[in-house]
N, CA, C and O atoms as a MOPAC input file, in Angstrom:
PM7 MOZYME 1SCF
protein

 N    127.11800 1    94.91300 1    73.63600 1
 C    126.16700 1    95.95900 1    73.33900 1
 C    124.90700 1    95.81200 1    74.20700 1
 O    124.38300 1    96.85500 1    74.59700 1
 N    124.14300 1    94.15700 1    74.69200 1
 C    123.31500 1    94.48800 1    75.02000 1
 C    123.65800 1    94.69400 1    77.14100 1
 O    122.86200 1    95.00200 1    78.02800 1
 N    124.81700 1    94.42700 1    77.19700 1
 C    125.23200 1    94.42000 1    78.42700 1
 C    125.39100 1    96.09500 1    78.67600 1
 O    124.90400 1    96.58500 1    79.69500 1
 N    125.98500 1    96.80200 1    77.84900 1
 C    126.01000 1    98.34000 1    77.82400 1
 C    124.35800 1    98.89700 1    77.87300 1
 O    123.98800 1    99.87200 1    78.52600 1
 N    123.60700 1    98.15400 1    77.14400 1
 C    121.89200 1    98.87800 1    77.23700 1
 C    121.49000 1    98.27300 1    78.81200 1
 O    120.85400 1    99.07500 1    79.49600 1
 N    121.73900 1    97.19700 1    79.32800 1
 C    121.10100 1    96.35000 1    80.41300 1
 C    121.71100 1    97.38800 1    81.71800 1
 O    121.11800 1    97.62600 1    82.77000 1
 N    122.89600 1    97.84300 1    81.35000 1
 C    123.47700 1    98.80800 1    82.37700 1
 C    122.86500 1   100.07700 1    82.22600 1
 O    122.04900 1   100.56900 1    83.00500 1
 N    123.41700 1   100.71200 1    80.91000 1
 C    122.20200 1   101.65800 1    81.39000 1
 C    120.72100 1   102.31300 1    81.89500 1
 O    120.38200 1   103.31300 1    82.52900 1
 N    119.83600 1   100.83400 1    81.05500 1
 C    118.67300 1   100.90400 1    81.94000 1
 C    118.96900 1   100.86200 1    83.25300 1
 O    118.50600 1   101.73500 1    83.98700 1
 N    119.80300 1    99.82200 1    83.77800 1
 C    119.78600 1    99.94700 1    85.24300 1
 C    119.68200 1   101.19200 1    85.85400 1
 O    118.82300 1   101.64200 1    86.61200 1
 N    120.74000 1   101.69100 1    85.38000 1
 C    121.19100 1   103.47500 1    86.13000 1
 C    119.94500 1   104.35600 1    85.62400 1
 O    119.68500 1   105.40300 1    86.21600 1
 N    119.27300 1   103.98600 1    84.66800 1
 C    118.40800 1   105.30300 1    84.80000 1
 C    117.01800 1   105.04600 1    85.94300 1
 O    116.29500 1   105.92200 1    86.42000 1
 N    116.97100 1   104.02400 1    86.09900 1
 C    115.88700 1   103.56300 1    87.15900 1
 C    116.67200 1   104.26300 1    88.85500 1
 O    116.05600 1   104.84300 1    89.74900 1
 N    117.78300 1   104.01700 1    88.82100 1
 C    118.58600 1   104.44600 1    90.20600 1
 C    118.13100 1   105.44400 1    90.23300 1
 O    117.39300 1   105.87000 1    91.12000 1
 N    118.74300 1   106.41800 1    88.56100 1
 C    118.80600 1   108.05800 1    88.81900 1
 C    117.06800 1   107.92600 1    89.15000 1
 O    116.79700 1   108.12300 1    90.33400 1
 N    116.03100 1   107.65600 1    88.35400 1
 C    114.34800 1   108.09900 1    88.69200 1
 C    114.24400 1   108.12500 1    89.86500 1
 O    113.86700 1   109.17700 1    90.38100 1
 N    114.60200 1   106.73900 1    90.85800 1
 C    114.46500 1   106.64600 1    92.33700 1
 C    115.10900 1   107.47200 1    93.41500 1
 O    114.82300 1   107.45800 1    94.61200 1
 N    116.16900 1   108.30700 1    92.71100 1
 C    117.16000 1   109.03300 1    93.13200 1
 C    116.33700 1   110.63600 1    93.39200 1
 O    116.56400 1   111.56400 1    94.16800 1
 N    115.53200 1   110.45400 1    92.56200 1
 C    115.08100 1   112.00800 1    91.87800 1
 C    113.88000 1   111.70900 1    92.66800 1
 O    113.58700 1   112.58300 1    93.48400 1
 N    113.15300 1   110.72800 1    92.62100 1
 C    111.45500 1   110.49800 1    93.23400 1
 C    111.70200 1   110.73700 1    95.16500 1
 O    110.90500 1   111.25100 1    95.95000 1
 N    112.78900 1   110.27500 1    95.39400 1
 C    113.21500 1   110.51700 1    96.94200 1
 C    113.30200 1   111.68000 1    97.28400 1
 O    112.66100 1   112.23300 1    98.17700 1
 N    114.18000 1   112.17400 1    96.52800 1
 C    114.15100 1   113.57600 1    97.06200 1
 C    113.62300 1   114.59800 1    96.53400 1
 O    114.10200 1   115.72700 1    96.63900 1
 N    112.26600 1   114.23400 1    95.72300 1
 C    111.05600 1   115.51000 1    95.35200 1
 C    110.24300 1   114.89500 1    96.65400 1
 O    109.22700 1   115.52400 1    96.94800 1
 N    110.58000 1   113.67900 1    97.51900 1
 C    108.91200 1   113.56200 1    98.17000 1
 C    109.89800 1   114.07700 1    99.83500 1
 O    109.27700 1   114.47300 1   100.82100 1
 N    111.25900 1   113.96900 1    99.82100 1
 C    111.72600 1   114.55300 1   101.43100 1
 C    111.40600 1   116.44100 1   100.96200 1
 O    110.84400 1   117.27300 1   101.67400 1
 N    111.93000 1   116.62900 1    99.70500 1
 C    111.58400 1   118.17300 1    99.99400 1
 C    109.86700 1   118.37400 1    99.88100 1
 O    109.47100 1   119.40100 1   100.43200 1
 N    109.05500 1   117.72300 1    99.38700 1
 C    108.00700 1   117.93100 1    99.56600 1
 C    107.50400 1   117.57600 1   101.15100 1
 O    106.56400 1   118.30700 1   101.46300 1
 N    107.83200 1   116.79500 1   102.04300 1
 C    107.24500 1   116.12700 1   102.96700 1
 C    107.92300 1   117.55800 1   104.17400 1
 O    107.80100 1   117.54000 1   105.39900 1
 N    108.54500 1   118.56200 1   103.42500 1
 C    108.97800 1   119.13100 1   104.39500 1
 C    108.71400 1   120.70900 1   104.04900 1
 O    109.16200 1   121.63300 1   104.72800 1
 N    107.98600 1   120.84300 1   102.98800 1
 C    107.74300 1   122.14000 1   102.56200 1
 C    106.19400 1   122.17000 1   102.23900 1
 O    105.55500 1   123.21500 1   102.36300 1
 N    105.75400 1   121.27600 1   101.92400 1
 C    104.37700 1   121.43200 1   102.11800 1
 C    103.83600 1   121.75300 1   103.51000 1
 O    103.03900 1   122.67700 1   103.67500 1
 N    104.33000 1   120.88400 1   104.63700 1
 C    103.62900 1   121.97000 1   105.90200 1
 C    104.27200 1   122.93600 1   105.69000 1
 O    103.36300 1   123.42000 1   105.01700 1
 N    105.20500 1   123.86000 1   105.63300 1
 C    105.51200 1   125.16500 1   105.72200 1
 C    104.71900 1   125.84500 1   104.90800 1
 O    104.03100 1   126.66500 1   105.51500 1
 N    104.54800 1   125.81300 1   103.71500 1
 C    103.68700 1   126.47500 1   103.10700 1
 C    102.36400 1   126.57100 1   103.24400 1
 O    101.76200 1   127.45600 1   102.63500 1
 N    101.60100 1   125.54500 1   104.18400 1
 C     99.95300 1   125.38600 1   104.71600 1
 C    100.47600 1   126.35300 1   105.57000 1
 O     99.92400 1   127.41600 1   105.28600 1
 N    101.59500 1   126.56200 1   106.84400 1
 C    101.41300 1   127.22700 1   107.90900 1
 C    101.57700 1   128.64900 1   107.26700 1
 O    100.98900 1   129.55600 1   107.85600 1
 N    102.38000 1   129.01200 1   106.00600 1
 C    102.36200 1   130.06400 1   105.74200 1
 C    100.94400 1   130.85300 1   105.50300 1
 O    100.44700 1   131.88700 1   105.94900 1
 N    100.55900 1   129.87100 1   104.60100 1
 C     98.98000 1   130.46100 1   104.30000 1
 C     97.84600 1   130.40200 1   105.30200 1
 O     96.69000 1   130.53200 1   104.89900 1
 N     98.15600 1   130.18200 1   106.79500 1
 C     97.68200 1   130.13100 1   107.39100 1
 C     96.76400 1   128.66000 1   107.63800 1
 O     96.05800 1   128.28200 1   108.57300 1
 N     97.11500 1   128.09200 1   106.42200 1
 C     96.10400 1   126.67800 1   106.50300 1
 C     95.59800 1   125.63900 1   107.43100 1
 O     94.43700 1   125.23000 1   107.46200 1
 N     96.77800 1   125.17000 1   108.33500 1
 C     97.15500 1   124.70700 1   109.57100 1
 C     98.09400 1   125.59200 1   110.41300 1
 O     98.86600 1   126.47600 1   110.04200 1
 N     97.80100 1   125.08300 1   111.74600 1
 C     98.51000 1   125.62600 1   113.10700 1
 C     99.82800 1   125.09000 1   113.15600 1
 O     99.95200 1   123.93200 1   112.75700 1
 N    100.76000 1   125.64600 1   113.53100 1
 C    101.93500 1   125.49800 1   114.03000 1
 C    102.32600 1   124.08400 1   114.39200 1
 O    103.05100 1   123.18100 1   113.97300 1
 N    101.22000 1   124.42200 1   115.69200 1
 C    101.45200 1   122.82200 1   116.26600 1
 C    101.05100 1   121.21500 1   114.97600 1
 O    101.35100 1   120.02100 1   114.96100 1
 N    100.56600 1   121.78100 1   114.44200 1
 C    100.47400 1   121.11900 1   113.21300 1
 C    101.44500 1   120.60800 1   112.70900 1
 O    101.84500 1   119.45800 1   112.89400 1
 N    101.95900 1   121.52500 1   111.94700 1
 C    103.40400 1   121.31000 1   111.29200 1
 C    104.29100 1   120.86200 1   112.11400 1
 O    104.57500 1   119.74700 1   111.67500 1
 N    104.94800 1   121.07500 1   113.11700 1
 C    106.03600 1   120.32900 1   114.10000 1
 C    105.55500 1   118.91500 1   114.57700 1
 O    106.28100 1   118.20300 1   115.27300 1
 N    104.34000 1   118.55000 1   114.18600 1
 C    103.74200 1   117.05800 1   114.16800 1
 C    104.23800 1   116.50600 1   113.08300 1
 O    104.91100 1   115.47500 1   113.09800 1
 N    103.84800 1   117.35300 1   111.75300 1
 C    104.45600 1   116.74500 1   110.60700 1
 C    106.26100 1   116.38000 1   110.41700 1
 O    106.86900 1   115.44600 1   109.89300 1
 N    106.68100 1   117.62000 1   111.12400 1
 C    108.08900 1   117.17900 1   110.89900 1
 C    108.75500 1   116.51700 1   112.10900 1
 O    109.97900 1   116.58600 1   112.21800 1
 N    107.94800 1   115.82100 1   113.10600 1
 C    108.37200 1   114.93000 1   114.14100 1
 C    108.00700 1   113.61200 1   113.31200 1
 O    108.88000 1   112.74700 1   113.23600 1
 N    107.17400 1   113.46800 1   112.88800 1
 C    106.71200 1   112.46800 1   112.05600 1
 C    107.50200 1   111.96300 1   110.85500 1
 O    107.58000 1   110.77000 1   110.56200 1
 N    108.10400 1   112.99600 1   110.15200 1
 C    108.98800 1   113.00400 1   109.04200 1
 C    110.53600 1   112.65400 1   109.61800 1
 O    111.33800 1   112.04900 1   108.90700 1
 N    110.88700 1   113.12400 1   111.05700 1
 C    112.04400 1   112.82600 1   111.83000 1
 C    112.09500 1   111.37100 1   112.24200 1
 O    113.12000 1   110.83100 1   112.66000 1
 N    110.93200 1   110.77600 1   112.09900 1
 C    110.77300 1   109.59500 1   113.02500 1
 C    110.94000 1   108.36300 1   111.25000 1
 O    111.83800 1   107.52900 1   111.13000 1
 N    110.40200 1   108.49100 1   110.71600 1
 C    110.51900 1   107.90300 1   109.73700 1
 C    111.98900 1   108.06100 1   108.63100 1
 O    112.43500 1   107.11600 1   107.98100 1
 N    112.45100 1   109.18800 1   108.62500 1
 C    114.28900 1   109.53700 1   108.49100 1
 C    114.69500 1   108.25300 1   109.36300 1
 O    115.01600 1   107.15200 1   108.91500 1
 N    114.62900 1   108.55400 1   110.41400 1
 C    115.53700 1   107.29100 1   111.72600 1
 C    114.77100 1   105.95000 1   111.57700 1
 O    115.14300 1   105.10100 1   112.38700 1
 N    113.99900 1   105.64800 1   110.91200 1
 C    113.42000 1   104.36000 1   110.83700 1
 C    113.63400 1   103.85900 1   109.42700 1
 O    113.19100 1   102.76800 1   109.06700 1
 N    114.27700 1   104.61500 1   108.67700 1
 C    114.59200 1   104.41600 1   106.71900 1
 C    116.39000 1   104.16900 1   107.41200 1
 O    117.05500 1   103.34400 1   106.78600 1
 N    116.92300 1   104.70000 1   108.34400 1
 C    118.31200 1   104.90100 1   108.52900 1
 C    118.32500 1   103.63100 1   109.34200 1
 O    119.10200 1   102.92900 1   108.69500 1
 N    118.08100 1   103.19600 1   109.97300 1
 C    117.89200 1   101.95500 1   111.12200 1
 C    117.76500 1   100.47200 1   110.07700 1
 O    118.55400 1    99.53500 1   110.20400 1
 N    116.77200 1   100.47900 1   109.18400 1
 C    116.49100 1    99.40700 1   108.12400 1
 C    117.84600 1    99.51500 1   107.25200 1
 O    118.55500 1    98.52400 1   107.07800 1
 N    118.19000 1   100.90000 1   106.66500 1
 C    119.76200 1   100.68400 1   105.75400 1
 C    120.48400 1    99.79900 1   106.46900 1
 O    120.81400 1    98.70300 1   106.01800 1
 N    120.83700 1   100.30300 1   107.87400 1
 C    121.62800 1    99.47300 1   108.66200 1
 C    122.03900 1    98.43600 1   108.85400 1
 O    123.17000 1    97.95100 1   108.80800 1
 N    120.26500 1    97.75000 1   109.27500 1
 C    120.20300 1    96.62100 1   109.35700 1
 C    120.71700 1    95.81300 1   108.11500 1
 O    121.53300 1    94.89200 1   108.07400 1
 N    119.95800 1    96.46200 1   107.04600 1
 C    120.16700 1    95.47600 1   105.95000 1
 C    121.39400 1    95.41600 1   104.94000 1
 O    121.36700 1    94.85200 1   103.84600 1
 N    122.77700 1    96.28400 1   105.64900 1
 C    124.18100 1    96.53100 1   105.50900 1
 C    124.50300 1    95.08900 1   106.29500 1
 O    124.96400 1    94.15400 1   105.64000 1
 N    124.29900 1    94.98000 1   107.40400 1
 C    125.13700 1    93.68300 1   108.14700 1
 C    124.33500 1    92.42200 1   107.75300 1
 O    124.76300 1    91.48400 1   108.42500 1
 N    123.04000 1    91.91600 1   106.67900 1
 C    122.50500 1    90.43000 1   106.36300 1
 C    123.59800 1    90.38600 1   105.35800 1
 O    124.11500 1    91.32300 1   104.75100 1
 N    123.83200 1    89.19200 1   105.30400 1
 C    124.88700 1    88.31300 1   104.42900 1
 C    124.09800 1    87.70400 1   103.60600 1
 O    123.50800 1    86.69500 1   103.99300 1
 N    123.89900 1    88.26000 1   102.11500 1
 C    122.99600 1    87.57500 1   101.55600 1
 C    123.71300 1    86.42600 1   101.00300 1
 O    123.10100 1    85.55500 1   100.38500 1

């Protein structure tokens, strides 16, 4: 019984982290659109933000990687 509660806490922390990731990639990618909509920032603005957001994707994907082949 308490191995069934110890598991499910586990998984609901996954699912939160699961859910917190991807409210902050769709946020990190719709908040400039919506400043450029409202005119808030320039263009060139936003394609900073999402070169920036591209660069950090390939640097979260590069660390998985890495840390797929340590033998703990």
């Amino acid at each position: 019984s308490s191995l069934k509660l110890v598991l499910l806490l586990n998984c609901s922390w996954i699912d939160a982290a699961k859910f917190l990731t991807g409210a902050s990639a769709v946020g990190s990618l719709a908040i400039p659109i919506i400043l450029r909509h409202a005119n808030m920032i320039e263009t060139g603005a936003m394609f900073i933000e999402f070169t920036s957001f591209f660069i950090f994707v390939c640097t979260l994907m590069c660390f998985h990687r890495a840390s797929l082949e340590d033998d703990w």
